[in-house]
C-alpha positions in Angstrom: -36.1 -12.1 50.1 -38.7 -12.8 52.9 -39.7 -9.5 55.0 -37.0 -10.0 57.9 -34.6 -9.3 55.5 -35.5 -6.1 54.3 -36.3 -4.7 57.6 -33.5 -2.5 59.2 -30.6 -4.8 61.1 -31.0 -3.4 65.2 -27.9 -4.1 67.4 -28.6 -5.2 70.7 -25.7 -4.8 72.9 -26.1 -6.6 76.1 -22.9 -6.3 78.9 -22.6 -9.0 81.1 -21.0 -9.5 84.4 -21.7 -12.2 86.9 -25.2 -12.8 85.4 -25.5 -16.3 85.3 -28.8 -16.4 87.6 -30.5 -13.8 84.6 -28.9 -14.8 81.9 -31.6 -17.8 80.5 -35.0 -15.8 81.4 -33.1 -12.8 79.7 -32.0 -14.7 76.6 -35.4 -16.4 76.1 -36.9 -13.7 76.4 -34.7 -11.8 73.8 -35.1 -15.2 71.5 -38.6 -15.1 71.5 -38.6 -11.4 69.5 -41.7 -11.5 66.6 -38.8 -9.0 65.0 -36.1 -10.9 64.3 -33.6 -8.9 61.9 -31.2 -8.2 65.0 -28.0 -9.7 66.0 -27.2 -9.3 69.7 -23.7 -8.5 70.7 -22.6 -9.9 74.5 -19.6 -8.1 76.3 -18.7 -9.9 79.1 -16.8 -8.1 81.8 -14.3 -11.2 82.9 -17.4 -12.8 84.7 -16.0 -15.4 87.1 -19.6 -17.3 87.6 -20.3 -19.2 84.5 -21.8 -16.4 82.4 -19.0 -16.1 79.8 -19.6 -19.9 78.9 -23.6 -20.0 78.8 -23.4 -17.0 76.9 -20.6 -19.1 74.2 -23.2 -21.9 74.3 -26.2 -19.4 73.0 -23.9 -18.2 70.1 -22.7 -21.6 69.4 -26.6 -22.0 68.5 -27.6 -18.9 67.5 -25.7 -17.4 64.7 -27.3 -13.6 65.6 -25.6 -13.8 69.0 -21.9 -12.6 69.3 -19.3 -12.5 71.9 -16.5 -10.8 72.9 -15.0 -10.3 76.4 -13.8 -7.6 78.1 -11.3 -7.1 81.0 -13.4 -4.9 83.6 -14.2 -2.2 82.0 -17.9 -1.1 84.0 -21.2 -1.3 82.3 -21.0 1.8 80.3 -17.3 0.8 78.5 -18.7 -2.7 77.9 -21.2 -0.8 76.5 -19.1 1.1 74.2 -17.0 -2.1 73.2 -20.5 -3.8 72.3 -21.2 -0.6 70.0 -18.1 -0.7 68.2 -18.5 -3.9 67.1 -22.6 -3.1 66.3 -23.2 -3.6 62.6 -26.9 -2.6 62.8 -28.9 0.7 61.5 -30.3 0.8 64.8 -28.7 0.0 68.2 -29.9 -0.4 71.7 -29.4 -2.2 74.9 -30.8 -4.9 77.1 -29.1 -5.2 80.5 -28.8 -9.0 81.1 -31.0 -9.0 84.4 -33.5 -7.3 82.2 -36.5 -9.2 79.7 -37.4 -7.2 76.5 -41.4 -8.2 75.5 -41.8 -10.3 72.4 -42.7 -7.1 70.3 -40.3 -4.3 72.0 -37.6 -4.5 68.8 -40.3 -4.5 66.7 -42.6 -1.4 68.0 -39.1 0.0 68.5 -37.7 0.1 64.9 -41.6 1.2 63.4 -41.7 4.4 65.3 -38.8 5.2 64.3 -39.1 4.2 60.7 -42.4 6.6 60.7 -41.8 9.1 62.2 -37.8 8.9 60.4 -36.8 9.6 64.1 -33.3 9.4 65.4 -34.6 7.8 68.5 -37.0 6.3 70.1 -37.6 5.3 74.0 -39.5 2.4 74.6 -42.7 1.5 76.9 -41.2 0.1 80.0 -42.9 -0.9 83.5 -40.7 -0.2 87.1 -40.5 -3.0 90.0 -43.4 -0.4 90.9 -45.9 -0.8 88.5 -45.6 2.7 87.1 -45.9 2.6 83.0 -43.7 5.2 80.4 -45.4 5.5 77.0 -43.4 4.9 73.8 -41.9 8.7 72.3 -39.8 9.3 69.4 -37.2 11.9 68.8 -35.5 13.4 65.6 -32.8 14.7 68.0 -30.5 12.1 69.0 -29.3 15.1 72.2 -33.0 14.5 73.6 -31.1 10.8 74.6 -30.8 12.1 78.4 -34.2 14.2 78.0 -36.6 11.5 78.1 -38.3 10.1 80.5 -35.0 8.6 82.5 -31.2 8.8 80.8 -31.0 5.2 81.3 -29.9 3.8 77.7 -32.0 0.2 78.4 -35.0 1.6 77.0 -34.2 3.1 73.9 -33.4 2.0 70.3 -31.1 5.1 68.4 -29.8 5.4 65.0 -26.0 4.4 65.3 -23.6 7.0 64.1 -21.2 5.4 61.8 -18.7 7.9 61.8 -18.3 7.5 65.7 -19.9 4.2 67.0 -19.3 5.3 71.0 -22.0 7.1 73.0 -21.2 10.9 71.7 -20.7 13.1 73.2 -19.4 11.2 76.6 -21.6 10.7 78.9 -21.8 11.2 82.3 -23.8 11.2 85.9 -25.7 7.5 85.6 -23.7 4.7 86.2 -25.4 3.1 83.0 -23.8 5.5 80.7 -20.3 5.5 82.4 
């Protein structure tokens, strides 16, 4: 059993609509992980502009990529689709205009194997420039309390006994 396989399985659900002209810098970027216990689950939201069949190309190839379509359900209920099909200890999200760094699942899952934290918010630069540090959380509630209640820069311990985001959340289109 090589390292990889030990290591705790993250769920990276990724909902996709219309995406075609983000979808290879995204999924390079994604495939290029150093941490590679993950399996990413795509929810496409009826895309009309070829996204649905690049993204059934990549998990022709790729046996950690899944998809399932959805029939226009928003962001946040593609979302929740992509999370009740999540099979990972951990879960978290990557828009598909949006490029995780080669280490992010990685830094990711070790703070919050260290520091046995229920969540943890990732590092992340703006189209500004500004920079958010890395923080870890025992208390899953502190999800909106961060820096920003966007769910793209955070890796949380999924809840078995309910897979959706609990309680419902409201007031950011992301989490709709």
């Amino acid at each position: 059993m090589n390292q990889d396989e030990r290591a705790p399985t993250v769920s990276i659900v990724m909902p996709v609509f219309n995406s075609m002209e983000y979808l290879q810098e995204s999924f390079d970027a994604l495939l290029s992980q150093t941490y590679k216990n993950f399996e990413c689950i795509v929810v496409d939201d009826s895309s009309t502009d070829g996204s649905f069949d690049f993204v059934k190309e990549k998990s022709r190839l790729h046996k950690n990529i899944r998809l399932f379509r959805s029939s226009r359900k928003g962001a946040g209920g593609a979302r929740n689709v992509g999370i009740e099909k999540a099979s990972g200890k951990y879960v978290c999200f990557l828009d598909s205009d949006d490029l995780f760094s080669s280490d992010l699942i990685g830094r990711l899952v070790a703070a919050a194997e260290s520091e046995d934290a229920d969540l943890a918010a990732c590092e992340y630069r703006d189209t500004l420039g500004n920079y958010y540090a890395l923080k870890t959380s025992a208390d899953r509630s502190q999800l909106l309390d961060m820096d920003n209640p966007n769910v793209w820069n955070k890796l949380f311990v999924a809840n078995q006994e309910n897979p959706g985001l609990e309680p419902q959340v409201y007031g950011d289109k992301d989490l709709q």
